[in-house]
N, C-alpha and C positions, 0 to 999 in steps of 0.2 A: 436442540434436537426437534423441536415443538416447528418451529421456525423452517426444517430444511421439511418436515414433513406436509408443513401448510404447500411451502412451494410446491413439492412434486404433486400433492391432491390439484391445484390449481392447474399442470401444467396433463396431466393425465384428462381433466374434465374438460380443457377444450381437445382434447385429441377423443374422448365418449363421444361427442357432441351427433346423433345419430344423423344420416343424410337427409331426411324431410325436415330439419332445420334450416335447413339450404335454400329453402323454396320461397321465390319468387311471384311477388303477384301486380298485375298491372292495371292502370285503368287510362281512356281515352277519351279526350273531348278534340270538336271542332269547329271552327265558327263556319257560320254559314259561308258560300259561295255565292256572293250577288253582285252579275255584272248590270254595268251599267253603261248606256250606249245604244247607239241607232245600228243595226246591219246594214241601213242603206246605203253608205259610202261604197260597200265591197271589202271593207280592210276589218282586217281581223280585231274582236275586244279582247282585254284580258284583264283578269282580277287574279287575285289569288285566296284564300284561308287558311286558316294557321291549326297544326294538326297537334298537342299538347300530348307527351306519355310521360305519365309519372309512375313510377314502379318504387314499390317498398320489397326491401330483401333483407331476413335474416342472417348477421354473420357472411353479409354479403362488401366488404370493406376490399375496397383495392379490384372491385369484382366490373361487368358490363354484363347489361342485358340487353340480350339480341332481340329486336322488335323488328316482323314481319309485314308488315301493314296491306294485305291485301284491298284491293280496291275495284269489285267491280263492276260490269256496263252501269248501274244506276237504274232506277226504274224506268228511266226512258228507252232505255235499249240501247243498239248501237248500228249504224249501218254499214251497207255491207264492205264498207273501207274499213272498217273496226273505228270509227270516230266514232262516241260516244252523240245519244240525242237526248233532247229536252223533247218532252210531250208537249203538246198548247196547242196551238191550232193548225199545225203542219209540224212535222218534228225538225228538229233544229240542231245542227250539228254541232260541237264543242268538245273540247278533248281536256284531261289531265296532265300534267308533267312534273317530273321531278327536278326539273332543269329552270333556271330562269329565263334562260334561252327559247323554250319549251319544243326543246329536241326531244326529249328523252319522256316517253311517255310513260306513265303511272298505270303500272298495271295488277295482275293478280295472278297468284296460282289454279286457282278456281274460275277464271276468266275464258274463252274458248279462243281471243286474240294472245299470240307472244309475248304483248310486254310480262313485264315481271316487277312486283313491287322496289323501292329500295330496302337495304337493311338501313337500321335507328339504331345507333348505341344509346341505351342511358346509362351512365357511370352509377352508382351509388358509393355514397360519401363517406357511410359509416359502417360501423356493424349491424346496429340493427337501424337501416337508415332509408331515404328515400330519394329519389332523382329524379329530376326531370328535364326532356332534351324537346327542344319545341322547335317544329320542322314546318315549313313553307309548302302547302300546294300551290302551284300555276294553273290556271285555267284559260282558256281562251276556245272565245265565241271563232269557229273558223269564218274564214274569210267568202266572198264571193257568195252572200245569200241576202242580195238585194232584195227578193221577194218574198221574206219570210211577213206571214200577215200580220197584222194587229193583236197583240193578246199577252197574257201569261205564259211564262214557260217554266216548264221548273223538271228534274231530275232528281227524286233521294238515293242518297246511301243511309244503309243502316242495317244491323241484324245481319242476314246471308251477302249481302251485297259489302261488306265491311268487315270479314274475318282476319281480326291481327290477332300472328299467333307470336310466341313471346319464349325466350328461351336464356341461361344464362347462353352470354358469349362461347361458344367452341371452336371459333373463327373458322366455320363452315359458310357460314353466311345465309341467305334467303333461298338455298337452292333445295329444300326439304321444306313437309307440311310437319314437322316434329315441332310442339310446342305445345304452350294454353293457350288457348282460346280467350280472344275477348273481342267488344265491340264498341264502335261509335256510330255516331250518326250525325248528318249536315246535308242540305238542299244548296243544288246547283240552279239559281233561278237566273231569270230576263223577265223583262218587262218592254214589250216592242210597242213602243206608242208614236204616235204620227210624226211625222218629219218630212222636210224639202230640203234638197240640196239643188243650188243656181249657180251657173257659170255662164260668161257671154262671151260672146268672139266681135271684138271692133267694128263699126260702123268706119270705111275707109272712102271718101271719096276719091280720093286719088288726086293727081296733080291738073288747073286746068286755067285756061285764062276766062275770058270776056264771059261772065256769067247770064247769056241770054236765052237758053233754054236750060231745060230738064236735066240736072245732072242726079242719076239714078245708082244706087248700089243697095250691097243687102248685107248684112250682120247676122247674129243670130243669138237666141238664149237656149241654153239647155235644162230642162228643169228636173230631177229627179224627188219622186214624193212616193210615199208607203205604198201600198195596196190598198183601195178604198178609198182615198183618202184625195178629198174635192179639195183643190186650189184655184188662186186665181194669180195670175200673173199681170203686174203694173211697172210701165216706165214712166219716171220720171220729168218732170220742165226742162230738165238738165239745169245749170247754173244760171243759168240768161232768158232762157225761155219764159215762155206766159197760158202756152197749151202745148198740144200735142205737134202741131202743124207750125206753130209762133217757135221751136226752139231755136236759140243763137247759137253760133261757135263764135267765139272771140281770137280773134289774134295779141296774144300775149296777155298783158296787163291794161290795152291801151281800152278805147271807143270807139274801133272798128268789127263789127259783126259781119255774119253769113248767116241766112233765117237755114232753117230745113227743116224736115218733117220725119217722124217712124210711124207705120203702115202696118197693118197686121196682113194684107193681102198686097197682091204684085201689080194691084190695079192702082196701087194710093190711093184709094174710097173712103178705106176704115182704119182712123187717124187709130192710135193706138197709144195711151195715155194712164192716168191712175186714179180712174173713178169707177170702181168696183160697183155695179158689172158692166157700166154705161160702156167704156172703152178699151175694156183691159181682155184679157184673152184666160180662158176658162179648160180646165181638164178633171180628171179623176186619176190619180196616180195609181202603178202597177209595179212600183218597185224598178223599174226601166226608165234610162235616159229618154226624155223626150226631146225631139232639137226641132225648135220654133223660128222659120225665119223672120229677120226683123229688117223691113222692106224701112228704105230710107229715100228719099228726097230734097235736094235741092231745086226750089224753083228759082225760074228767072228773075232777078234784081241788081239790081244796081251794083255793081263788081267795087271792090275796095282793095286797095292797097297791097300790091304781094306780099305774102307771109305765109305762114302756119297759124289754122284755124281749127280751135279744140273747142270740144265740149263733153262734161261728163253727166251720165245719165245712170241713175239710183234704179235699181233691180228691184223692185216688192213682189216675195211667193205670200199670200195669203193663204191659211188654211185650218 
């Protein structure tokens, strides 16, 4: 009798169990967001940080809690595309996503843009137990801001800008502000320090025979460097050469050459070489392609043997 009486106390005391046993409480961390990268290409950077919810729940076994993760513009604000900016020395566009793709942007109920955060299950394990579901943000520096300056950037979340509210599961999902409250906090930074990007277009003489005058063409480099940001641009001997005006093209592997020369002007005056500042060609970059022509020459000499006559010439951006 002692025996069937224990049972039913035990089975009656979890059916007492009053409803603010039930409750749920959550906490959030994140690691920072620090990309890393030049703008000046034009092509989009991305990083990502990793978002951690651990929730402890009472007599919460077999249970999920629905985590809202609100996220919004960041102290940089946002422009009037709704991309999120970094403050620094010009603001700097970059957005959040839920996606790895990063279609699907990261948003908030509290936010004045559509998106909308995701829902987070965390499962918990036990009865009186603890969970934790650790989720991926995507970030990425938008594209097409070759001129963003030199400096520091950085964007916080934290406090109002990071309201995740918290709920068990009712598979309603994130479409209500119904829940607790809680918060985190993490910096969306850059770091825009000087850069050059160099590309050339072939020096082509063309096809020709009896080498007794001028045979004349142009090439060209294109050189992209930060905003501010003094370079000097240097060619090469090439393989064979011995200055500016002395370089060879060889035919093949053998002992027959062609001299020729690169010119910074169309007059051929000002050989154009890699002795920093004697002969090499000098700018201030603006975040914009510069395209430099690169004046070439053959003079007249001694014709050698038909074939194909190469020569390659080494690009230096200084800066």
């Amino acid at each position: 009798m002692k025996c069937f009486l224990i049972r039913v106390f035990v089975i009656l005391s979890f059916g007492l169990v009053p409803a603010a046993a039930l409750a749920q409480s959550c906490t959030f961390t994140t690691t920072g967001m620090t990309f890393s990268g030049s703008p000046l290409s034009g092509a989009a950077i991305n990083t990502t940080a990793t978002l951690t919810s651990t929730c402890t729940a009472l007599l919460g076994l077999f249970r999920q809690v629905l985590v809202c993760p609100n996220l919004n513009a960041g102290t940089g604000g946002t422009a009037a595309s709704g991309a999120r900016t970094m403050a620094g020395p010009a603001p700097l566009q970059f957005q959040l996503y839920q996606d790895s793709a990063r279609q699907v942007v990261w948003g908030s109920y509290d936010w004045t843009f559509s998106a909308r955060p995701p829902a987070i299950l965390v499962d918990i394990p036990a009865l009186l137990g603890t969970g934790t579901t650790v989720t991926t943000i995507y970030g990425q520096i938008l594209p097409g801001q070759t001129t963003a300056p030199l400096g520091a950037y950085n964007s916080v979340f934290s406090g109002a800008q990071t309201t995740f509210r918290y709920r068990y599961n009712d598979s309603n999902g994130c479409v209500s502000t119904a829940g607790t409250s809680a918060a985190t906090s993490f910096t969306a930074s850059l770091n825009v320090a000087k850069d050059c990007l160099v590309s050339a277009t072939n020096v082509n003489f063309g096809s020709h025979g009896i080498l007794s005058s001028n045979v004349d063409t142009t090439g060209g480099v294109s050189v992209t460097c930060s905003p501010t940001t003094p370079y000097s641009v240097s060619l090469g001997n090439g393989q064979n050469g011995t200055g500016p005006v002395a370089r060879r093209m060889r035919k093949g592997v053998g002992t027959e050459y062609i001299t020729y020369g690169l010119y910074q002007d169309e007059n051929r005056l000002l050989p154009w070489g890699d002795t920093v500042p004697t002969n090499t060609v000098a700018g201030t970059g603006n975040g914009l392609a510069r395209n430099i022509a690169v004046y070439a020459r053959v003079p007249p000499q001694n014709t050698p043997s038909p074939g194909l006559y190469t020569d390659t010439v080494v690009i230096t951006v200084t800066y």
